[in-house]
Backbone bond lengths (Angstrom), bond angles and torsions (degrees), N, CA, C in turn:
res aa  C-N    CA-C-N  psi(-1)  N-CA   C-N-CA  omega(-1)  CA-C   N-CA-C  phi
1 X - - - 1.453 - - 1.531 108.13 -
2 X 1.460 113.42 122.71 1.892 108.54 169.11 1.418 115.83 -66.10
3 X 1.329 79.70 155.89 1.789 74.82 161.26 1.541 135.13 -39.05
4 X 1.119 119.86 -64.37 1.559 139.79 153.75 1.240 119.85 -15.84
5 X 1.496 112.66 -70.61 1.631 116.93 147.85 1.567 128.16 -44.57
6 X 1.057 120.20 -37.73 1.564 131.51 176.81 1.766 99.97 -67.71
7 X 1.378 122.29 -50.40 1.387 135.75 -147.78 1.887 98.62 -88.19
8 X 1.519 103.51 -20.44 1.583 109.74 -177.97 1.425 91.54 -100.41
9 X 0.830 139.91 -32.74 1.669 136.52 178.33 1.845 103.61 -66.57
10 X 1.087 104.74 -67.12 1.752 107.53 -175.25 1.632 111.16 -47.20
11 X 1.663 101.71 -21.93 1.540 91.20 -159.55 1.950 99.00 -76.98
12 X 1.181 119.53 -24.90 0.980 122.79 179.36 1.700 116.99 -72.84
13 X 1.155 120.07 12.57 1.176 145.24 165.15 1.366 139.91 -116.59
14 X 1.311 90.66 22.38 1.881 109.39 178.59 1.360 94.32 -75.06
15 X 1.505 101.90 157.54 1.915 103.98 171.41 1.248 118.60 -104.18
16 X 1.484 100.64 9.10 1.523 110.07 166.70 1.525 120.45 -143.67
17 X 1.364 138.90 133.68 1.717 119.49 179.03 1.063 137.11 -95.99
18 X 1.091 118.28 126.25 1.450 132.89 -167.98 1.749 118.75 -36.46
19 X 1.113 72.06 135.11 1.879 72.83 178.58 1.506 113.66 -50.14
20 X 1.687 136.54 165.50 1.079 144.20 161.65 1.579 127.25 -29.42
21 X 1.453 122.06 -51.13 1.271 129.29 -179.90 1.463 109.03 -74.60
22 X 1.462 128.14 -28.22 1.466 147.88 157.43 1.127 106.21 -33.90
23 X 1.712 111.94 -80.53 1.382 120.98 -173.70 1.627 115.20 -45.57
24 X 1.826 100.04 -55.58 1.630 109.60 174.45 1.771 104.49 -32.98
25 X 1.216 136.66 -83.92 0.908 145.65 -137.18 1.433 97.63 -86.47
26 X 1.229 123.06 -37.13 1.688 107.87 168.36 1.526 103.95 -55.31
27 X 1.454 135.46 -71.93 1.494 130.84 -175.00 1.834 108.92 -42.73
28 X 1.561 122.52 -43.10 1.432 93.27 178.97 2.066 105.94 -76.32
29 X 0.730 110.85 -30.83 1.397 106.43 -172.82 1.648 114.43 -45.99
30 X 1.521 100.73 -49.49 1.687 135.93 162.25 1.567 108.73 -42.38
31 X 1.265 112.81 -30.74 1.650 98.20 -154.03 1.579 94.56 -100.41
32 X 1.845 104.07 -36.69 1.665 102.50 -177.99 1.640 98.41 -82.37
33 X 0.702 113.05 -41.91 1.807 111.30 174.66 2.041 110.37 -28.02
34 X 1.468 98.22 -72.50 1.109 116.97 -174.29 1.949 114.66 -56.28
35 X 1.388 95.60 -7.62 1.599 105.06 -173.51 1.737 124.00 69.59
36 X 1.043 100.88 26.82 1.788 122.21 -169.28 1.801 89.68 -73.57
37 X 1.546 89.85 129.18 1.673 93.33 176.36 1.771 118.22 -74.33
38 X 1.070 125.98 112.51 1.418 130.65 167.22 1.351 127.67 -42.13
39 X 1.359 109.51 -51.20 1.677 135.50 -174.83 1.530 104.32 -68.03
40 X 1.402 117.49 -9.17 1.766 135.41 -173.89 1.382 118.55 -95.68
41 X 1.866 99.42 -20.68 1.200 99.06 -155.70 1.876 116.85 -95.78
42 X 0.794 124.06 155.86 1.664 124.72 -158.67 1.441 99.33 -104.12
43 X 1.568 111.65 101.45 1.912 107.98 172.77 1.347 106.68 -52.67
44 X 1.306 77.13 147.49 2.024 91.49 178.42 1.607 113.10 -80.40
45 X 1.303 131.41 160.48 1.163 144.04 166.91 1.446 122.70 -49.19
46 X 1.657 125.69 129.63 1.674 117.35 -177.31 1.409 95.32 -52.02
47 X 1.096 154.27 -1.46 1.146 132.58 -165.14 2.363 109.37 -129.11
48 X 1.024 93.03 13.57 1.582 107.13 171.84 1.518 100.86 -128.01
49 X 1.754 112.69 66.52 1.105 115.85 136.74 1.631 142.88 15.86
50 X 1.319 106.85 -93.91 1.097 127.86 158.80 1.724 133.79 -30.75
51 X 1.751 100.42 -54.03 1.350 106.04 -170.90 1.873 87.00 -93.50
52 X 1.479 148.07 -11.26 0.771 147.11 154.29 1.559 122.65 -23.28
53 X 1.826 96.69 -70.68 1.719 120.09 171.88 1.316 105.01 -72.50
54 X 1.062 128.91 -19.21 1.744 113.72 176.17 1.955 105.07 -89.71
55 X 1.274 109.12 -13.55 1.594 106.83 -174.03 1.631 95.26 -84.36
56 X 1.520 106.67 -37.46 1.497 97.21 -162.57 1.733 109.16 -78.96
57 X 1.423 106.79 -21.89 1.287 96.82 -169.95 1.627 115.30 -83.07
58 X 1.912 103.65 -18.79 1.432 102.12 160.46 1.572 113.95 -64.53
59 X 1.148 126.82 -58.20 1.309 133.38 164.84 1.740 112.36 -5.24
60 X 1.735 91.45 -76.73 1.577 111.86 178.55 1.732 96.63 -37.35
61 X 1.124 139.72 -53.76 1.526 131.59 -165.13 1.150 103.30 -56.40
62 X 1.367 104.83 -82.45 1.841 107.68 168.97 0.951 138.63 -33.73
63 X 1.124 132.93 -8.59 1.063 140.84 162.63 1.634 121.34 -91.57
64 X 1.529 106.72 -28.57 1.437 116.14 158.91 1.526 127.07 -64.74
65 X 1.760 103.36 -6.10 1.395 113.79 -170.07 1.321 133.75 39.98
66 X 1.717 78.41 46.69 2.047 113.16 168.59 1.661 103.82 -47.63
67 X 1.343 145.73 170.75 1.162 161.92 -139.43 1.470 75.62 -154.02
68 X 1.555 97.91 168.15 1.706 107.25 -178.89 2.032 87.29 -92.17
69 X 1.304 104.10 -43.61 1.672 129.79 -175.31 1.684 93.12 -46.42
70 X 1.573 122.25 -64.22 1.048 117.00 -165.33 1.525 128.27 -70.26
71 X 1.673 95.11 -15.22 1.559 95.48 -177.92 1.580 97.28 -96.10
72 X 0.976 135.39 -47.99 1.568 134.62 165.85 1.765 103.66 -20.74
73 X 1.197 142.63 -70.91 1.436 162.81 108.45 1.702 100.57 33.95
74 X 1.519 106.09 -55.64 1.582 115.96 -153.26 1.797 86.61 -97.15
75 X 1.076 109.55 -38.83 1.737 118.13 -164.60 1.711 91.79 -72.62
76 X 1.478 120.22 -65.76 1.658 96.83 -177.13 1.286 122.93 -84.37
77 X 1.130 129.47 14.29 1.593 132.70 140.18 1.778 112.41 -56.37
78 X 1.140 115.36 -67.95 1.342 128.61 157.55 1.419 128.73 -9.91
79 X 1.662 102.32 -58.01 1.738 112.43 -172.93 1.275 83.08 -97.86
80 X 1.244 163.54 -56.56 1.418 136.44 157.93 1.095 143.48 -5.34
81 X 1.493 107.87 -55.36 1.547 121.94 160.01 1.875 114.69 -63.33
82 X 1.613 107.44 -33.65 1.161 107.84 170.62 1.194 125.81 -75.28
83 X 1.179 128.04 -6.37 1.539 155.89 154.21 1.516 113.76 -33.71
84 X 1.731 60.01 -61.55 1.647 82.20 -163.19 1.737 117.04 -55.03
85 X 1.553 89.50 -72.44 1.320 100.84 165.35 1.701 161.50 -37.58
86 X 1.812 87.85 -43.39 1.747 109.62 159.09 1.461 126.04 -108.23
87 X 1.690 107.11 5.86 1.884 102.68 -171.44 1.268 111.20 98.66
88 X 1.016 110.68 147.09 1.458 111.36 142.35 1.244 110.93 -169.21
């Protein structure tokens, strides 16, 4: 198991959950990490909220011209700090 894999597994094992902007930024970190094609992906509806802020904030990566390498890098730094912060 990589790190990456190890660091997406643990995170689901916090003893507490991360606030909203937490979650946001773990899923885009997750999505370019994992190498998930963007250009594939189907915007969500004005009215699905939710998958709205999770499209844009993957978006937001890609558009920063995140590395799959660099966000993997950025993502278990991340659940580290979330470690840190809520237990685990």
């Amino acid at each position: 198991m990589s790190a990456f894999e190890s660091a997406a597994a643990d995170v689901k094992n916090l003893k507490a959950k991360p606030n909203d902007q937490e979650l946001l930024e773990l899923y885009g970190l997750y999505k370019v990490g994992n190498g998930e094609d963007f250009a594939a992906a189907t915007k969500p509806s004005a009215f699905d909220f939710k998958g709205k802020y999770k499209y844009n904030e993957w978006k937001k990566r890609v558009d920063e011209g995140l590395t799959p390498e660099k966000a993997q890098e950025k993502y278990i730094a991340l659940v580290e700090q979330l470690k840190e912060k809520y237990g685990f």
